[in-house]
C-alpha positions in Angstrom: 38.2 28.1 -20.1 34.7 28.3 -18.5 31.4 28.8 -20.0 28.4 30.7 -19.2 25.4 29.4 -18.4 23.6 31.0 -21.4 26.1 29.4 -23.6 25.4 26.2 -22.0 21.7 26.1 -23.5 21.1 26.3 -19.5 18.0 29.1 -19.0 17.7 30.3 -14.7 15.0 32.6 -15.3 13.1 33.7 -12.4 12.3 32.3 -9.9 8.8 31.1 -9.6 5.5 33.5 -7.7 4.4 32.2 -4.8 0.6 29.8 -5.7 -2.2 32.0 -5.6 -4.8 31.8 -3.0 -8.4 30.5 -3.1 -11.0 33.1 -3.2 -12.5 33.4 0.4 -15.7 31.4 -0.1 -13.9 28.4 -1.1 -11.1 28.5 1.2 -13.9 28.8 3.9 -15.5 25.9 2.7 -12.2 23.9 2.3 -11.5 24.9 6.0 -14.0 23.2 7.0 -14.2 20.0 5.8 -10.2 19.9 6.4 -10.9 20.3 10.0 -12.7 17.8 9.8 -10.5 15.3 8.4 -7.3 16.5 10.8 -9.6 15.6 13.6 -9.8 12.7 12.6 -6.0 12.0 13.2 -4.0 11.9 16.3 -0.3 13.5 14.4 -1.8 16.2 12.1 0.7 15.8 9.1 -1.4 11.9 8.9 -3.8 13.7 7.5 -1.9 14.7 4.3 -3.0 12.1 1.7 -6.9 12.6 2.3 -6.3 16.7 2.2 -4.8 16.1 -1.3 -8.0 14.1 -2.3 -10.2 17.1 -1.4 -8.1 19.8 -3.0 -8.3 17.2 -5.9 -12.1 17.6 -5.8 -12.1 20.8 -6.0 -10.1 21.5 -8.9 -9.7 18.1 -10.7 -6.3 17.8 -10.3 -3.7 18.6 -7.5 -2.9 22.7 -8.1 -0.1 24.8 -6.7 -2.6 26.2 -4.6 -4.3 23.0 -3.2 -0.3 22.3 -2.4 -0.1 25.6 -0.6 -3.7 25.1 1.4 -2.4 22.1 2.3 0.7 23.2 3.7 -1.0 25.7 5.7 -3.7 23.5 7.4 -0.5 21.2 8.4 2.2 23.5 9.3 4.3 22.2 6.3 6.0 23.4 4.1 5.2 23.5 0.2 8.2 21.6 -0.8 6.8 18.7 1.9 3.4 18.7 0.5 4.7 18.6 -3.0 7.0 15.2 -2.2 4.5 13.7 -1.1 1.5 14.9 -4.3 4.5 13.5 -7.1 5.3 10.6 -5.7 2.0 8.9 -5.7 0.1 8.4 -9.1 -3.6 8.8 -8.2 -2.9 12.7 -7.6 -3.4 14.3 -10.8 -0.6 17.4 -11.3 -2.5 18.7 -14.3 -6.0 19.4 -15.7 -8.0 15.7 -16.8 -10.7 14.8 -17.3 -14.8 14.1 -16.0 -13.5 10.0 -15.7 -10.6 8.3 -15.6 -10.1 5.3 -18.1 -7.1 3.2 -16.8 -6.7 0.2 -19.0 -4.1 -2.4 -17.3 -0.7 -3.8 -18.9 0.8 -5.1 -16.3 1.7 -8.6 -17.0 -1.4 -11.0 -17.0 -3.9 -8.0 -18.7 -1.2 -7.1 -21.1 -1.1 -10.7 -22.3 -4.6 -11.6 -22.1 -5.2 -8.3 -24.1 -5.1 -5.1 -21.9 -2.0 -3.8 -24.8 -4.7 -4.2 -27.7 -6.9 -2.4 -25.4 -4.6 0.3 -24.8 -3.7 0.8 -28.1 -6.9 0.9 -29.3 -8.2 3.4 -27.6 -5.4 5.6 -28.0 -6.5 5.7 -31.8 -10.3 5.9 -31.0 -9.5 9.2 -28.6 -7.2 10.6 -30.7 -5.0 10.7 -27.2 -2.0 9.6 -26.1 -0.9 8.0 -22.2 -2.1 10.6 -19.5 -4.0 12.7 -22.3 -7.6 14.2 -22.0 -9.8 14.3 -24.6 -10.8 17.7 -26.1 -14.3 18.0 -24.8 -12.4 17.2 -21.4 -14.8 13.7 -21.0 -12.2 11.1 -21.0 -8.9 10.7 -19.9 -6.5 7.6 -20.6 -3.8 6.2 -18.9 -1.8 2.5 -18.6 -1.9 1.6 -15.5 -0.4 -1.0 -13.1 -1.3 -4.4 -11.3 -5.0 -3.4 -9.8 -5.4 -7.2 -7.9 -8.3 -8.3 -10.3 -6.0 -10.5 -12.5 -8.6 -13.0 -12.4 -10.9 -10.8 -14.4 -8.3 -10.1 -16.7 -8.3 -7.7 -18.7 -9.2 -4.9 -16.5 -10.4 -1.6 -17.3 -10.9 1.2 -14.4 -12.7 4.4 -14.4 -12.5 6.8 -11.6 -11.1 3.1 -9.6 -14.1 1.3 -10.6 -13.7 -2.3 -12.2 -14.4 -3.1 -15.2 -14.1 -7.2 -16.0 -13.1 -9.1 -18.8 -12.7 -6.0 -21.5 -12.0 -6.7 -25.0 -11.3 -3.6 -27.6 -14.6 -3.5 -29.0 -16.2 -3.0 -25.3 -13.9 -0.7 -24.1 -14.6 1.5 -27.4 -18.5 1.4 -26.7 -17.4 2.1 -22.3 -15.6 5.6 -23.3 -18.2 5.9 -26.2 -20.9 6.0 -23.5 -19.0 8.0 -21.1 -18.4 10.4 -23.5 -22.1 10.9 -24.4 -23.5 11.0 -21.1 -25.0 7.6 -21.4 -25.7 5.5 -17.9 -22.8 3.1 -17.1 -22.3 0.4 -15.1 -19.4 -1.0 -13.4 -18.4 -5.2 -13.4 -18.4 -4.5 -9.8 -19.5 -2.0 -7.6 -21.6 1.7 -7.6 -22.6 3.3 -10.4 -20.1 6.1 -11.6 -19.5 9.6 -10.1 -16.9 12.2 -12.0 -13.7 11.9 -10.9 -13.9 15.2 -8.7 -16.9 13.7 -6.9 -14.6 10.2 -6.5 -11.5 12.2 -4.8 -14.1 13.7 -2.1 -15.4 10.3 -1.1 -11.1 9.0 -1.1 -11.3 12.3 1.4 -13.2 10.4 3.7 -16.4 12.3 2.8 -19.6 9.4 2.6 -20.7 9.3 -0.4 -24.2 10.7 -0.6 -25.9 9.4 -4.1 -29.0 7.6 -2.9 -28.6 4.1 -3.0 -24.7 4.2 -3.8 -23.7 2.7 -0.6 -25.8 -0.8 -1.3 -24.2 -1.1 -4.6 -20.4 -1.1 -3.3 -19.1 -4.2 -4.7 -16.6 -6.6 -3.5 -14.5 -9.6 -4.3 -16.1 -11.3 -7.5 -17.1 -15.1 -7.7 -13.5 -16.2 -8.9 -11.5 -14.0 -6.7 -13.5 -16.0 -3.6 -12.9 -19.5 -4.5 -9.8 -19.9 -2.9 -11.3 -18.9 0.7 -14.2 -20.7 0.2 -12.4 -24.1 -0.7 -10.4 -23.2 2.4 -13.9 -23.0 4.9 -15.0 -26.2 3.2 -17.8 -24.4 1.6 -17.3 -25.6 -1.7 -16.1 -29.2 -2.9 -12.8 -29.5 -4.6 -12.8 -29.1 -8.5 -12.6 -32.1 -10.6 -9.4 -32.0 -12.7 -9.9 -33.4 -16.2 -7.9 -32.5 -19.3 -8.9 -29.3 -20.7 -9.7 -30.7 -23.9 -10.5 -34.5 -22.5 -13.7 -35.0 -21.1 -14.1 -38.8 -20.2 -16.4 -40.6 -18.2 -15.5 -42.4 -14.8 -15.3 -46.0 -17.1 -13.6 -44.7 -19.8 -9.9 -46.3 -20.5 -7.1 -44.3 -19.6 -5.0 -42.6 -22.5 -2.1 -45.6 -21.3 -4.5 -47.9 -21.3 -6.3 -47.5 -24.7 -2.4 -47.5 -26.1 -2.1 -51.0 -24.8 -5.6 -52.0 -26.2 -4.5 -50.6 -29.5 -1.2 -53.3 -29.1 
């Protein structure tokens, strides 16, 4: 005996409308600027992942129709495009928000904090992982490994660092994003909304006066290694963490034998 697919709780529907196009001035506009970056590639399907950032600056988020334009600028097809937009995290598939609040939990943030971070701020938005907050500021996410484990934890928004984040900072970072106040990143430019980030990931300079001169890099601690390496720096004294004894002062062995 066989069984419907109705009667199997299984619903086919119909089958989905083909994305809607951009009105003409903004397709124009696109156009352009995707020319732009195609040129800028020898195989034209390279230049997927940066067409995905500027449809993501247009809308905030990766659409059905910024799926479609890209297909057509490629000679893809849709089902192509859309392999590639799921598969990688920083394309957004639904609407978020102005910036981006990523706190770490991979393993070094999570245990020097980045959990507590997480959680906390999931209570102070009222939002859960991948949520936007209503007035559309703010949205939070866990996020994986970033490569700044020595400034752990991290917090990120819109991929800019933020070093050495306890609850109570992190509560007064979306505070102030939230209320327009000025905010500055551990390292690197000030921040731009999120649309205005996936341009410049486009490959599109980023234009803010003076925003350029204030791209960080590598911090102090992350730099140690390769400095010790070019002999710029002498070798670290190792002492007990919670010894500090001078040159003369008897060993631990030897004030044991003192003591005998």
């Amino acid at each position: 005996m066989t069984t419907s697919s109705s009667e199997r709780g299984i619903s086919l529907g119909m089958p989905e409308l083909p994305a809607p196009a951009y009105p003409d001035d903004v397709r124009a506009r696109l156009e352009a600027d995707a020319r732009e970056v195609i040129a800028r590639y020898p195989d034209s399907r390279s230049a997927l992942l940066p067409l995905l950032h500027l449809v993501q600056s247009e809308e905030g988020h990766v659409t059905r129709t910024g799926m479609r334009f890209c297909a057509d600028m490629l000679g893809l097809t849709t089902a192509e495009v859309t392999a590639v937009a799921t598969f990688y995290t920083m394309y957004r598939r639904r609407p978020s928000g102005d910036y981006q609040v990523g706190v770490c939990t991979n393993t070094l943030c999570a245990v020097m904090g980045g959990d507590a971070i997480f959680e906390t701020l999931q209570e102070h938005l009222g939002v859960g992982n991948g949520e936007t907050t209503g007035d559309g500021k703010v949205t939070l996410e866990h996020i994986e490994c970033n490569a700044a484990c020595d400034y752990a934890p991290v917090v990120m928004v819109n991929w800019e660092f933020f070093d050495n984040q306890t609850p109570a900072s992190a509560k007064r970072l979306v505070d102030d994003l939230r209320a327009g106040r000025p905010v500055q990143p551990t390292r690197g430019a000030r921040l731009c909304t999120f649309k205005e980030t996936a341009r410049i990931l486009a490959g599109f300079p980023d234009e803010r006066p003076g925003a350029v001169e204030e791209g960080g890099s590598a911090g102090p601690a992350s730099l140690v290694g390769l400095r010790l390496a070019k002999g710029e720096a002498a070798p670290a004294r190792v002492v007990h963490p919670r010894v500090q004894q001078s040159p003369d002062a008897p060993s631990a062995g030897q004030a044991e034998e003192e003591g005998e």
